[in-house]
Every structure is written in structure tokens, then in C-alpha cells.
C-alpha positions in Angstrom: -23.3 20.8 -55.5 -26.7 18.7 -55.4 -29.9 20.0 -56.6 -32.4 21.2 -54.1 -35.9 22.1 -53.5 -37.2 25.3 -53.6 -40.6 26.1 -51.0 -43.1 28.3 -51.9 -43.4 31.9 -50.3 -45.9 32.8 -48.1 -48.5 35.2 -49.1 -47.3 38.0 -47.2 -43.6 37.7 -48.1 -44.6 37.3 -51.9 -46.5 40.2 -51.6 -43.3 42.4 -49.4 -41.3 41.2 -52.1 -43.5 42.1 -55.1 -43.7 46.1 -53.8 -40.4 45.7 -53.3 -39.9 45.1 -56.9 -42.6 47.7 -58.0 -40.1 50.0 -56.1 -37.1 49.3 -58.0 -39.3 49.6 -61.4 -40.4 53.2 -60.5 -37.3 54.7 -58.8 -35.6 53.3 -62.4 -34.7 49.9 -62.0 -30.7 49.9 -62.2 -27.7 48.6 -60.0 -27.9 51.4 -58.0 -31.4 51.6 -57.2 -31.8 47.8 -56.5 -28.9 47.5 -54.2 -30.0 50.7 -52.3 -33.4 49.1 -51.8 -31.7 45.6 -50.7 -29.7 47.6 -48.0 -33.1 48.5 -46.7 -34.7 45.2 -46.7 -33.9 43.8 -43.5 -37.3 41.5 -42.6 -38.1 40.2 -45.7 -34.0 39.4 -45.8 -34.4 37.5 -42.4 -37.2 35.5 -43.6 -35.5 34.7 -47.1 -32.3 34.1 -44.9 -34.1 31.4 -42.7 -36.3 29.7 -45.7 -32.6 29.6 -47.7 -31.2 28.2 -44.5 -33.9 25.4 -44.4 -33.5 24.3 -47.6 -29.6 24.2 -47.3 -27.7 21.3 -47.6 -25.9 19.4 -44.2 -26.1 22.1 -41.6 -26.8 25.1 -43.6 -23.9 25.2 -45.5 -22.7 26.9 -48.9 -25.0 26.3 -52.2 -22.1 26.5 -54.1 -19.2 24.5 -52.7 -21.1 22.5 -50.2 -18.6 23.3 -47.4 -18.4 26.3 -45.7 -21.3 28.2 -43.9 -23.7 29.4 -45.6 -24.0 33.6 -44.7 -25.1 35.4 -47.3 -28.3 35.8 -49.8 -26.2 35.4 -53.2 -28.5 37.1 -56.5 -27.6 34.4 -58.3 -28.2 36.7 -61.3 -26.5 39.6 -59.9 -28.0 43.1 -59.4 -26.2 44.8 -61.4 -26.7 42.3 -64.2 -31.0 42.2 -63.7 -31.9 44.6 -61.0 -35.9 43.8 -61.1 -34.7 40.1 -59.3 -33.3 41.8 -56.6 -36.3 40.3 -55.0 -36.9 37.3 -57.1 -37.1 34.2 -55.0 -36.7 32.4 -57.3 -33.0 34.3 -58.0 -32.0 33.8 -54.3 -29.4 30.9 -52.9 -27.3 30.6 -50.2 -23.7 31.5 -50.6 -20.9 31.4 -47.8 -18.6 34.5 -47.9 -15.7 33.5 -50.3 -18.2 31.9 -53.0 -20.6 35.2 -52.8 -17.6 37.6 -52.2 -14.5 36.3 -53.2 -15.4 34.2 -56.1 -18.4 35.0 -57.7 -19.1 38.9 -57.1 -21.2 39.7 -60.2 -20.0 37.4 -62.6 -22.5 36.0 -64.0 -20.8 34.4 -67.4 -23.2 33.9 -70.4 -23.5 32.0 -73.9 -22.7 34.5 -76.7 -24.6 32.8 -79.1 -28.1 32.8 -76.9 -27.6 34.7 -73.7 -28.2 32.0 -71.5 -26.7 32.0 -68.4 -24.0 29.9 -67.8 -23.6 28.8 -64.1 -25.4 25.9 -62.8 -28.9 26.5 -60.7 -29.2 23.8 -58.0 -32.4 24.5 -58.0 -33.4 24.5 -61.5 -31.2 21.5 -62.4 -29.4 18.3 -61.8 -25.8 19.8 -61.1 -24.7 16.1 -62.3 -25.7 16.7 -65.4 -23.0 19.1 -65.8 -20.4 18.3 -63.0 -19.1 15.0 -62.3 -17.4 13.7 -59.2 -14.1 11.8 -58.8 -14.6 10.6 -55.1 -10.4 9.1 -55.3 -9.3 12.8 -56.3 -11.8 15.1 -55.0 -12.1 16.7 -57.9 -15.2 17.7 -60.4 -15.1 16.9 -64.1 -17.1 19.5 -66.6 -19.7 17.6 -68.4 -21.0 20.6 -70.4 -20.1 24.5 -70.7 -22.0 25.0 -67.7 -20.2 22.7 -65.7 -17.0 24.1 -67.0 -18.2 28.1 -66.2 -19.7 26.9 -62.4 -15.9 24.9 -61.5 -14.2 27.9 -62.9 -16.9 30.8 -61.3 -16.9 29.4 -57.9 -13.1 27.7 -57.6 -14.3 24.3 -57.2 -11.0 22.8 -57.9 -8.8 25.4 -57.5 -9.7 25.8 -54.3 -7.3 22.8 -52.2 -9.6 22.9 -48.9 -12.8 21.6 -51.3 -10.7 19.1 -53.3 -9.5 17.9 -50.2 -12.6 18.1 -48.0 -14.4 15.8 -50.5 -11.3 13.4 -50.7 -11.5 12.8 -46.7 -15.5 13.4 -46.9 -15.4 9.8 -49.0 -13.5 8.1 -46.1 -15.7 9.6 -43.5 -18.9 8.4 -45.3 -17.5 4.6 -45.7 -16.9 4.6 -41.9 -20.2 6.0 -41.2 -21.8 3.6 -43.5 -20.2 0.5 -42.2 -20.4 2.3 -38.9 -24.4 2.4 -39.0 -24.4 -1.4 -40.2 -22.5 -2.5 -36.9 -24.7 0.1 -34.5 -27.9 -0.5 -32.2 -31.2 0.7 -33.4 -31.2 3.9 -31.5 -27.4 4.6 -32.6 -27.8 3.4 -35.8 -30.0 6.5 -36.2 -27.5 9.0 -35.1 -25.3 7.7 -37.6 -27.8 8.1 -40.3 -28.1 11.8 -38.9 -24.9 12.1 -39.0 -24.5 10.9 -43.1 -27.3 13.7 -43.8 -25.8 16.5 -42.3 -22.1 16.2 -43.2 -20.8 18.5 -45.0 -19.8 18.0 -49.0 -23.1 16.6 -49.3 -22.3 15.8 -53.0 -20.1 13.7 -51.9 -22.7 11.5 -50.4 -24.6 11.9 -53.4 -22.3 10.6 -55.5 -21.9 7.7 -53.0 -25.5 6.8 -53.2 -25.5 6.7 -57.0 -23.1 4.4 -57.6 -25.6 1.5 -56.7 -27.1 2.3 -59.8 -23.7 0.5 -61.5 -23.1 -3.0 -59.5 -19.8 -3.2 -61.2 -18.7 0.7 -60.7 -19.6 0.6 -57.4 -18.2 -2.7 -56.2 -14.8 -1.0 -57.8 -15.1 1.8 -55.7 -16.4 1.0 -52.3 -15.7 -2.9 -52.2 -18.0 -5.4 -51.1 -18.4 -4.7 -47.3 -19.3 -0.8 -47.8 -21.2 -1.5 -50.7 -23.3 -4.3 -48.9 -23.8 -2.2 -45.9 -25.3 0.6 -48.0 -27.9 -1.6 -49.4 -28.8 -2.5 -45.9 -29.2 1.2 -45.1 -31.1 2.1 -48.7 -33.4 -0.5 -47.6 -33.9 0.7 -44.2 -33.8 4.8 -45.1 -35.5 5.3 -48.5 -33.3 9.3 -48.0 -30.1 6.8 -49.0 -31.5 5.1 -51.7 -29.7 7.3 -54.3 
């Protein structure tokens, strides 16, 4: 997971979206009612569903777990927990099928003390605040409650395709890296494509910030990878962590 940027709405969708809300308020805003008025949304769901796809990380995959597909408009607070942001943008992320259907459903855990939702919002936050990567394992590491709710939620490392995937993610990113470094100028820039559309993109992430730590990252990627990325922070200000 790696935070991302959320664009503003056009006037006319904001506006779709608004009634849309008004709609759910007067018809008795419930679980019912909002889900039955989602059903009938289908254009302002397109253009949601293309804006989420835009903003999606690699090639439009999965908010959540970074790897599969991304399908589906998740509520990140469901509808049947806050019916009036059935049309919230600022409420909507993209999910693939097992995270929205399989995993998360309408969990939506919260602090008994304050109410506060629990699971981590890419777009509201740093996920590495609360989630930390072990590129050797694969694995994430809770760093707060929230961390430990969104690994738990969403299967994170239960899940033995995502540990994996980010385990064999790290190799593919040191070959790419050291890959780009040996490359012409006009393949070197498919290879820097390449880095910013794989999938795991955390795992890049987590790549790109261990520059900030000579030590740390000379421990992890060794000398050559490390000295390569430099070279292609320098050239690519996207890779400069």
C-alpha cells in the first residue's frame, strides 16, 4: 500500500453526486436505501471508476494489496456503516474482487475508546506510518493499531500470493534497476516505465526509501544496485524516494 493523490471532481459530477446524496437523505438514509440508489448509478459509477483507475497504482491495480486488478468502487466506509457516503468521493478507492469481496465486505473495524476508524486511508495518510515492509520476507510489520486492523482486514500476510509477490517483486526491481543503468537512452526509458508500472508498487517504495539510510541500504541492495539507483534518482526525480 502507498499513499496516493486524490483529483478533484468536476463540477458536473460533484453536482450528480451531491443529488445523489440528497436522495438517499430523503428516501431515509439507511443500508437499504443507499445501496439501492448505487445499483442505479451507472454514469457517475463509470466516471468514478475511470478517475479511481487514473489515480491507481502500476497498471490500475488493487488500493489495498497493490497486486491484483483493481474492479470494483470499494466504500471504504461501508454503506451500511455511513449510508450518506455512498457518494462521497472522498469515501471511494479502488479494490480488486477478493479485497472488496472476500476480505473486507463491510468491516470497517473501529477504536472503542473514540470511534475512529481503524483501517488505513492511502489517501489520507502515509501507509508507512503504520505498515512497514520486510523486502527479504515479503511481509508487513504493524507499526500502530491501524497498521495492525488494515494487515488483518485485507489478508496482507495471510494471504501467500502477496507475501510472495513482493518477495520476487524485490528481485525484479534490482534487475530492472541495474538493468536501466546498463540500457541505451531510449531503452533505458522503457525500463524506467517498466519500474513505475510493476505491480506491488510498495515494494518499489520501500526500495526508493532506503537511500535515506546509507548504511541500511548498502545492507540491503549492495553497492552495485544501490549505486545504480542514485544514477537513476538523479536522472528521474519519480525515483528519488
Amino acid at each position: 500500500m502507498i499513499p496516493l493523490q486524490r483529483p478533484p471532481l468536476q463540477a458536473r459530477l460533484a453536482a450528480e453526486l451531491d443529488r445523489a446524496t440528497a436522495g438517499i437523505r430523503a428516501a431515509g438514509p439507511n443500508t437499504a436505501s443507499g445501496r439501492a440508489a448505487w445499483r442505479k448509478a451507472a454514469r457517475p459509477k463509470a466516471q468514478l471508476r475511470l478517475m479511481l483507475r487514473q489515480m491507481a497504482p502500476g497498471l490500475e491495480r488493487c488500493m489495498y494489496c497493490g497486486d491484483n486488478l483493481g474492479t470494483d468502487i470499494d466504500h471504504f466506509e461501508p454503506i451500511a456503516h455511513a449510508p450518506l457516503r455512498t457518494f462521497d468521493w472522498q469515501n471511494h478507492l479502488l479494490a480488486c474482487a477478493h479485497c472488496n469481496s472476500n476480505r473486507k465486505r463491510d468491516r470497517f473495524p473501529r477504536d472503542p475508546a473514540t470511534g475512529d476508524g481503524l483501517l488505513v486511508d492511502p489517501c489520507r495518510e502515509d501507509p508507512a506510518e503504520h505498515l512497514r515492509l520486510y523486502l527479504d520476507s515479503g511481509a508487513y510489520d504493524p507499526l500502530t493499531v491501524k497498521g495492525e486492523a488494515t494487515i488483518e482486514v485485507f489478508g496482507l500476510n495471510e494471504r501467500p500470493e502477496l507475501v510472495r509477490g513482493r518477495r520476487m517483486m524485490f528481485a525484479v526491481v534490482k534487475a530492472l534497476v541495474l538493468t536501466w543503468q546498463a540500457a541505451g537512452a531510449g531503452e533505458a526509458e522503457e525500463y524506467a516505465e517498466a519500474l513505475r508500472e510493476i505491480h506491488h508498487a510498495d515494494v518499489l517504495r520501500t526500495v526508493l526509501g532506503l537511500r535515506r539510510s546509507r548504511p541500511v541500504a548498502l545492507a540491503v541492495l549492495g553497492p552495485e544496485v544501490l549505486d545504480a539507483l542514485d544514477q537513476l534518482a538523479l536522472a528521474d526525480r519519480r525515483f528519488s524516494g
